[in-house]
N, C-alpha and C positions, 0 to 999 in steps of 0.2 A: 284559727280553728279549722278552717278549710283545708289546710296544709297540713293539719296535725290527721284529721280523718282520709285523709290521702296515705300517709303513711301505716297508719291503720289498717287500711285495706291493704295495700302491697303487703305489711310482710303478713296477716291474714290470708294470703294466699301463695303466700312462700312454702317450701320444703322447710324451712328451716321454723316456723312457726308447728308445723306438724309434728316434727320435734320435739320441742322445748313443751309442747301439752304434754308429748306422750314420756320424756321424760319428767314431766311434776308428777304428773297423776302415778307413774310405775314408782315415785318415790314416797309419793303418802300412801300410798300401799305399803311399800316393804317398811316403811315407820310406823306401820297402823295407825295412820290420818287420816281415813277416808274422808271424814266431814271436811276435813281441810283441803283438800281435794276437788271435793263438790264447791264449795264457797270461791276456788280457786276459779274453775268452770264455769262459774254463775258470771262470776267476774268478766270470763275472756266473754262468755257470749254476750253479756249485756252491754257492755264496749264496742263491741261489734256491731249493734245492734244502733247504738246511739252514732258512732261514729258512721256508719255506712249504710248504703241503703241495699246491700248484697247479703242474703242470708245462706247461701252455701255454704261460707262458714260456720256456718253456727251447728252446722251436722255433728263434725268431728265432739266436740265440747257438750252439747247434750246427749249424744250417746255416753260416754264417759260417762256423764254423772249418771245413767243409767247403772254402768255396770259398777260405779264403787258406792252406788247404793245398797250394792249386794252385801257391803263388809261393815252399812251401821244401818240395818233394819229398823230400827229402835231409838233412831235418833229421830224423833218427829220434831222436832225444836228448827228443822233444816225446813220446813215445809214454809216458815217467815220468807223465805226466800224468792218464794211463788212471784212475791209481793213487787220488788224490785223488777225482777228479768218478766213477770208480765207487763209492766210496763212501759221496759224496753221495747218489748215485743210489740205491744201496740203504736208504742211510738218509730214502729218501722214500716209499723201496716201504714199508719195514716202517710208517710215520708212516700211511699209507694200507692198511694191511691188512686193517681193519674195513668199508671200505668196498671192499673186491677184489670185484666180482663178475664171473666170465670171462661174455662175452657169449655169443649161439648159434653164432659164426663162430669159438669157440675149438677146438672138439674139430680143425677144418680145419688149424689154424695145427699143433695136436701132430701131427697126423697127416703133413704134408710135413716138419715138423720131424725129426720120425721117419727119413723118405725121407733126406735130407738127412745123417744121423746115420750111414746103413745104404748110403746108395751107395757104389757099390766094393769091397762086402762078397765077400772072395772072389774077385775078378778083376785087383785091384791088388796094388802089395806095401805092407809095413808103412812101409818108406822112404817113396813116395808119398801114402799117405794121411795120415802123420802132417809131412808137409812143413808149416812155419813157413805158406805162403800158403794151403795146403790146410786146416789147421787154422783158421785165422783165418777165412774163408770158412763152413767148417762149424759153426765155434760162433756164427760173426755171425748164418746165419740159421737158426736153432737156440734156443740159449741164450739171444742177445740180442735178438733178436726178439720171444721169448715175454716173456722179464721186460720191454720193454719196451712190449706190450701190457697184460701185467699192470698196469705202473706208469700209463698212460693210463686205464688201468679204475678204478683205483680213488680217481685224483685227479678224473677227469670225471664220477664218480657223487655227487662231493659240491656242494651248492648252490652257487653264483656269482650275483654280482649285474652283470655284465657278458656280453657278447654273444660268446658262445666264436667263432662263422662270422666276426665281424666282425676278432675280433684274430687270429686264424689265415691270414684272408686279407692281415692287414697287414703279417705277418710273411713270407708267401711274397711280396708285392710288393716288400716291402723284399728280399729275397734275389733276387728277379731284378733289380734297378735292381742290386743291387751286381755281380750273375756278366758283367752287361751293360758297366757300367761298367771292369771290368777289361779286357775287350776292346777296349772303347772306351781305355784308359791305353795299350795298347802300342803302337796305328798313332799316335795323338798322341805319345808317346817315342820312335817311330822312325818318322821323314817320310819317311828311305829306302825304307819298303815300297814307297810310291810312284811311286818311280823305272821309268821304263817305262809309266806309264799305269796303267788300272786288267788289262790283261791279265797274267795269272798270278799277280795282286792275292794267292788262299786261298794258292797254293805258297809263295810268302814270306811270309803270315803265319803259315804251318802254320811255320816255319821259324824263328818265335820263341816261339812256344805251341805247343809239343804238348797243354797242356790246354785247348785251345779247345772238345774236345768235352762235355768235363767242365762246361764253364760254360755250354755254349751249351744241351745237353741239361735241364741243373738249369732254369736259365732258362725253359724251351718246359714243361717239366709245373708249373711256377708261373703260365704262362698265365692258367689258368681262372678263379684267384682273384683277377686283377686284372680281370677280366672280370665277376666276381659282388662286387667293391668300386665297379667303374662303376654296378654297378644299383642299389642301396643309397645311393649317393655322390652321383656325377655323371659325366655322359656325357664329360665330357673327358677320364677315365682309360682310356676306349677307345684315345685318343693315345697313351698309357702301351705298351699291349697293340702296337698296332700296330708300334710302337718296338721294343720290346725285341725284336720278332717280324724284323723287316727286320737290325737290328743280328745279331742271330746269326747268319739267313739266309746273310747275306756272308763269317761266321765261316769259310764252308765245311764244317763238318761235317752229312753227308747226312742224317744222321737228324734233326737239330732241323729242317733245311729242310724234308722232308717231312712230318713230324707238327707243327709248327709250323703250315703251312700249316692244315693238317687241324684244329689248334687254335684256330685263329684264324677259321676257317669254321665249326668247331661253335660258337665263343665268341660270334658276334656272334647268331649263331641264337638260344644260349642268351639274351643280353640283348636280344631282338625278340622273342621271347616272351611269348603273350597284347599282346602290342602290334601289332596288324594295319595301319598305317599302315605303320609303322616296319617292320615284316616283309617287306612289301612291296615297300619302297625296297632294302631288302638282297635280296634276291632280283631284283630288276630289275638292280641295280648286279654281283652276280654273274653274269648272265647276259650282260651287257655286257663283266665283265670279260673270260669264256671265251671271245666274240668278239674280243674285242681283241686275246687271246692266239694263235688260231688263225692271225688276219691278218697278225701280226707274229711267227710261230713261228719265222721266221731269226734274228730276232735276239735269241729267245728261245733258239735254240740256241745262238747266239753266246755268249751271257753266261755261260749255261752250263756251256760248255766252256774259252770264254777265259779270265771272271773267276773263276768257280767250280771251275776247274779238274775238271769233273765231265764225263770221258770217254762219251758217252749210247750208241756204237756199238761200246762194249766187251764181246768174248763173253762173257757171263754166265758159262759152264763154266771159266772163267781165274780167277773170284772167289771168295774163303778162302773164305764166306760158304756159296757152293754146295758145296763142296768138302767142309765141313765138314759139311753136312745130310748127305749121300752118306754121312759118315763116322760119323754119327749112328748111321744103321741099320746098319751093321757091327757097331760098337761095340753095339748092344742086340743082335743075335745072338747074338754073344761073349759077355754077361754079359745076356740078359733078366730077369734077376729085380730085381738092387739096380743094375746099372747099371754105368758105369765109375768113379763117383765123382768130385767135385771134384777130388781130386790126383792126376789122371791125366795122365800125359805122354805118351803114345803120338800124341797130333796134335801134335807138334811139327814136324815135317816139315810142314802148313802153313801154321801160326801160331806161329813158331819164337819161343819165345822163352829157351828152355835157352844159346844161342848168345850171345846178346843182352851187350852189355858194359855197359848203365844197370844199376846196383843196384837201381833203383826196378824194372825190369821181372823180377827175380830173386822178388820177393815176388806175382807174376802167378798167377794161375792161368790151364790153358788153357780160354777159354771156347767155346763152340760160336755165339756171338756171335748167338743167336736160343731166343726160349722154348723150344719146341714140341720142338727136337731136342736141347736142354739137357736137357728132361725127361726125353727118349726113351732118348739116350746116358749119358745120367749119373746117372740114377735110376733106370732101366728098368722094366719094369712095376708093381712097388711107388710108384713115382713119378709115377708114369701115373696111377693109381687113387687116392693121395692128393691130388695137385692139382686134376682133378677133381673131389673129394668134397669142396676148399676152396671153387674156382672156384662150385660148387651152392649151398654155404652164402651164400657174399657175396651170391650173384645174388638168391637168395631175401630178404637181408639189402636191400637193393636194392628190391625188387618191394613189400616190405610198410611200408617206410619212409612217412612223410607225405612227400607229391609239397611240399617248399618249394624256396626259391631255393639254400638251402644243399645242402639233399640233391641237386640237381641239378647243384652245380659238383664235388661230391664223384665223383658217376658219373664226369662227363666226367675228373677227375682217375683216378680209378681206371683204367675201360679207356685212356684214355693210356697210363698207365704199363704195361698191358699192351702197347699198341700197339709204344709203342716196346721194348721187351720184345722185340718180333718181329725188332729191325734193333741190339741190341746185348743185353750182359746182362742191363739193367734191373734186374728184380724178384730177380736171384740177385745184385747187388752190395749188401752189408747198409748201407752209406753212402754218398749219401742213399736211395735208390732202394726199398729193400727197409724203411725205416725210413717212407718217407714212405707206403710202401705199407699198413705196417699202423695209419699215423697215421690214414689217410682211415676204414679199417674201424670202427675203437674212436672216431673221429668220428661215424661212420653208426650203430653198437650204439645211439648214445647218444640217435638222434635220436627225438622221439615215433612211434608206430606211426598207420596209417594206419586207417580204418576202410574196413568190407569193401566193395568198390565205389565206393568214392570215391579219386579222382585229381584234387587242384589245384593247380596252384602257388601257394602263395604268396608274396608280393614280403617 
């Protein structure tokens, strides 16, 4: 058995395992298997999981089944699943117990965990807070947040003879070529989007993907790490970055287009870096491009608005988005201490989705679709003071780290996922967003410390 979980691990951390996922899973897509897909991935992780006490692996395979959940919403029959691979999952924490040590950025995690457990205390009814979607929400970033910190802690404190930055970042490039490639499978299976030119191009593809945001979002906060495989690698996985970047872009959903941008402008920074030729060139080439953009801003609106379908002269005051910050500070009025809690339905009027006839939108919670007034509304000052008291740890966690290439694709990963945090749930949805959030942390615990007044990067 010993011998058999030996080999287990080897090729679980071969090239050629990273493979053989990404060609099943790209194959029960183009057969329309996704559930066969998923049961596929359940499989490698929970194997992984019994056989070895190294959970790295297991990144690549639950992303996946992330994104080919996109292609059977509807299958809840897949949720029997939980059943087995928690299991496993536990039977790797306790396999790893010896070496559990919580890092300094843990009291942070109990602390909004805490917030998180206690919003709505008192201002909701018992109906709303213990709702099926509210529940799941609460224990996701909660319960399963913390054990799976836990579980990262105490599989990353044990020695490896392999480059954890290097097969982490291989695993998020592999999951953006697949979230990318889906998108790419639906205008190739249906040429009619086409019909008409490229005007109104997002409206009809929104019109067979509702989870375009879902993929395109995954996709843009995997960015960085194909950015820090260019630098290590070779410069032609810039092509990589830039691809997946353009591909979503036209996805239409707003938020990958503008943190994407923003992604792909801090990414190329990050790999010009101590390279002052090359820095150089990028920063000339940026400044060209904003000229180019200004000169030709009509047909930059054009595209905009025709292809992209992105209204630019719409009153802001008309948008859920504002409506909801407004609604924010009401709602902390009303309940300042814990907040209104995840299972709060009172913004339903206007983010309706009580009305809604999808069963997948039945299991929603209402979100405030932005950090800042998520925390405000929904946690209220109790939540306030813990996210902050997190926010302090990580930054410090951050500031005292050794300045290398790794710790730096990990930042720009991090506030990303804050960033975008700002323009939808982000960091309060437990899968992937809130998981991959605390992957980067108990990445960072693990990194060597820096000494005092020294800042290098290195490659």
């Amino acid at each position: 058995m010993k011998e058999f979980a030996q080999k287990v691990h080897r090729f679980a951390l071969s090239d050629l395992s990273m493979l053989l996922i990404f060609l099943s899973v790209y194959a029960c897509a183009v057969l329309d298997a996704p559930a066969v897909g998923i049961c596929l991935m359940a499989i490698i992780a929970s194997l992984y999981c019994v056989c070895d006490c190294d959970v790295v692996p297991l990144i690549l395979p639950l992303l996946l089944i992330y994104c080919l959940s996109f292609l059977c919403p509807s299958a809840v029959f897949l949720v029997w699943l939980g059943i087995p691979c928690g299991a496993a999952l536990v039977f790797c924490l306790w396999k790893n117990r010896h070496t559990m040590r919580p890092g300094r950025t843990f009291p942070g995690l109990l602390a909004t965990s805490a917030a998180i457990l206690l919003g709505g205390l008192g201002s909701i009814s018992a109906e709303e807070y213990f709702a099926p979607s509210a529940v799941f929400i609460v224990l996701g970033l909660s319960v399963m947040l913390i054990a799976f910190y836990l579980l990262l802690r105490g599989s990353l404190a044990r020695p490896r003879t392999y480059d954890v930055g290097d097969h982490v970042a291989r695993a998020m490039y592999v999951c953006a070529v697949f979230a990318v490639f889906l998108i790419l499978r639906v205008c190739i299976t249906n040429p009619e989007i086409l019909d008409g030119g490229m005007d109104g191009f997002v409206g009809r593809l929104e019109q067979l993907i509702v989870w375009r945001n879902g993929a395109s979002n995954l996709a843009v906060i995997c960015l960085p790490f194909i950015f820090y495989y260019a630098r290590k690698h070779s410069a032609w996985h810039l092509l990589s970055a830039v691809l997946v970047y353009v591909i979503v872009a036209c996805a239409g959903s707003r938020a990958a287009l503008l943190l994407g941008a923003l992604m792909v402008f801090v990414g190329f920074l990050y790999y010009a870096y101590n390279r002052p030729v090359l820095m150089g060139i990028f920063l000339t080439l940026s400044a060209v491009s904003l000229v180019l953009l200004f000169c030709f801003r009509g047909q930059v609106v054009y595209f905009v608005e025709e292809v992209l379908c992105f209204q630019l002269d719409r009153d802001y005051h008309d948008e859920a988005r504002y409506k909801l910050f407004i609604r924010a500070l009401e709602d902390f009025r009303h309940a300042p201490i814990f907040g209104r809690g995840m299972g709060y339905t009172g913004n339903d009027d206007i983010y309706p989705l009580l009305s809604v006839s999808d069963e997948a939108a039945r299991w929603r919670v209402h979100w405030y679709h932005c950090l800042i007034p998520q925390i405000v509304g929904a946690l209220g000052t109790f939540g306030i003071l813990t996210y902050a008291y997190q926010f302090l740890l990580r930054l410090r966690e951050f500031w005292t780290a050794r300045r290398t290439a790794f710790v730096g694709v990990l930042a720009i990963t991090y506030f990303g996922i804050l960033a975008y945090s700002m323009l939808d749930p982000g960091i309060f949805s437990p899968m992937p967003f809130g998981i991959l959030n605390v992957l980067v942390i108990a990445l960072l615990e693990v990194q060597p410390r820096r000494e005092q007044g020294k800042q290098i990067l290195v490659k």
